[in-house]
Legacy VTK file of the C-alpha trace (Angstrom):
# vtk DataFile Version 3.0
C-alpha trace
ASCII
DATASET POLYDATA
POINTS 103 float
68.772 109.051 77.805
72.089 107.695 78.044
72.773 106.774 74.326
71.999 111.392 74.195
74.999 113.511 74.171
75.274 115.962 76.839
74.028 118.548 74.385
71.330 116.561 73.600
69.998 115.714 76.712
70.462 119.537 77.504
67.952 120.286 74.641
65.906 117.458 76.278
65.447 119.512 79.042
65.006 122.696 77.575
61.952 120.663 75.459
60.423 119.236 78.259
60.773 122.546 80.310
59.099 124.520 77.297
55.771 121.915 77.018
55.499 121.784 80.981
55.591 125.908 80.925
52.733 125.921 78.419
51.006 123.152 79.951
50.952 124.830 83.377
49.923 128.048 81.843
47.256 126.525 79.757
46.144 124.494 83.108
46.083 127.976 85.172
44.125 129.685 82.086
41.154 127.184 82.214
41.186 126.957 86.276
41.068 131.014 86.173
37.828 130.799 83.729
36.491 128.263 85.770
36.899 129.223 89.158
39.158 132.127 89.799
39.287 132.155 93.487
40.109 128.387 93.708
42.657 128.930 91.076
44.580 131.420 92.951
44.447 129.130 96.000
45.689 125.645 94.153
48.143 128.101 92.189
49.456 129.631 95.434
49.625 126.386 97.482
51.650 125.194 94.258
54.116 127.834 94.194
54.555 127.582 97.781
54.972 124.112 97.870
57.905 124.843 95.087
59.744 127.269 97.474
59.580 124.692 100.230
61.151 122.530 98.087
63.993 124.926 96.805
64.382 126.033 100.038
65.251 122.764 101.338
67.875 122.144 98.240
69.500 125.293 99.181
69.920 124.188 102.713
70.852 120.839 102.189
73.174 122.397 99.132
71.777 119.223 96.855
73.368 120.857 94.253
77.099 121.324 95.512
79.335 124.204 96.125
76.908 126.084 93.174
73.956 125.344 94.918
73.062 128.846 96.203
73.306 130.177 92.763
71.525 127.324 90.886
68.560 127.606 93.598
68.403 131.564 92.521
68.317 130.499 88.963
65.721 127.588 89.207
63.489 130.502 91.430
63.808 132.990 88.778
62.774 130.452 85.753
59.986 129.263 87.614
58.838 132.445 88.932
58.400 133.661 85.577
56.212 130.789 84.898
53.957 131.300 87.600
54.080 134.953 86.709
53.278 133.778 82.915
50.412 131.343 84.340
48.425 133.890 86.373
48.943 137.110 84.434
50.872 138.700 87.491
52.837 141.489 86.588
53.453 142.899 90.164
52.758 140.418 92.143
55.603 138.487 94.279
57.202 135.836 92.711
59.520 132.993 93.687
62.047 135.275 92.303
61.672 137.380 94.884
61.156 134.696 97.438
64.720 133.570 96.523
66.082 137.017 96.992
67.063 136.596 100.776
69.423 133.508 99.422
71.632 135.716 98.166
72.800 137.688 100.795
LINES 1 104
103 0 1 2 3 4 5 6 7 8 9 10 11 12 13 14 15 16 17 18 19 20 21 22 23 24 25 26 27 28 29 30 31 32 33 34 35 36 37 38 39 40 41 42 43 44 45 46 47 48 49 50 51 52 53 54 55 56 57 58 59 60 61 62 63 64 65 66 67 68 69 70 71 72 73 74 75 76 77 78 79 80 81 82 83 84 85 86 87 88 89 90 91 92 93 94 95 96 97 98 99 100 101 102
């Protein structure tokens, strides 16, 4: 990627973001037919495996003086996506999960 302008290694991400989304939601969708109850388990150790991890940036602010607020944001994107994956409307998220980083 280094010959890519910043813009275009922006839109990079935002591509590879997109096909991973639909991948994992594809991925959940055929575990859920399959075997819902060892879905939600894989699915759950997943997501908690993800706040671990952005849990540990935010600690070890990875991300600089912005990390707090980038952690919230990365939560929030990928909260939706689990949220997207398993057809939870009320269910907590790692949105939520990264609500007790901002205070």
């Amino acid at each position: 990627m280094k010959d890519l302008s910043p813009e275009d290694a922006q839109a990079v991400d935002r591509m590879a973001f997109h096909l991973l989304r639909e991948a994992y939601c594809d991925l959940a969708g055929v575990m859920m037919t399959a075997n819902a109850a060892a879905a939600r388990t894989v699915l759950s150790t997943i997501e908690q495996r993800l706040t671990d991890t952005l849990g540990r940036f935010h600690s070890e602010t990875a991300e600089g003086a912005a990390s707090t607020a980038i952690v919230i944001a990365v939560g929030d994107k990928i909260g939706d996506v689990m949220d997207e994956a398993q057809n939870r409307n009320a269910a907590p998220s790692a949105r939520k999960r990264t609500a007790d980083l901002r205070g």
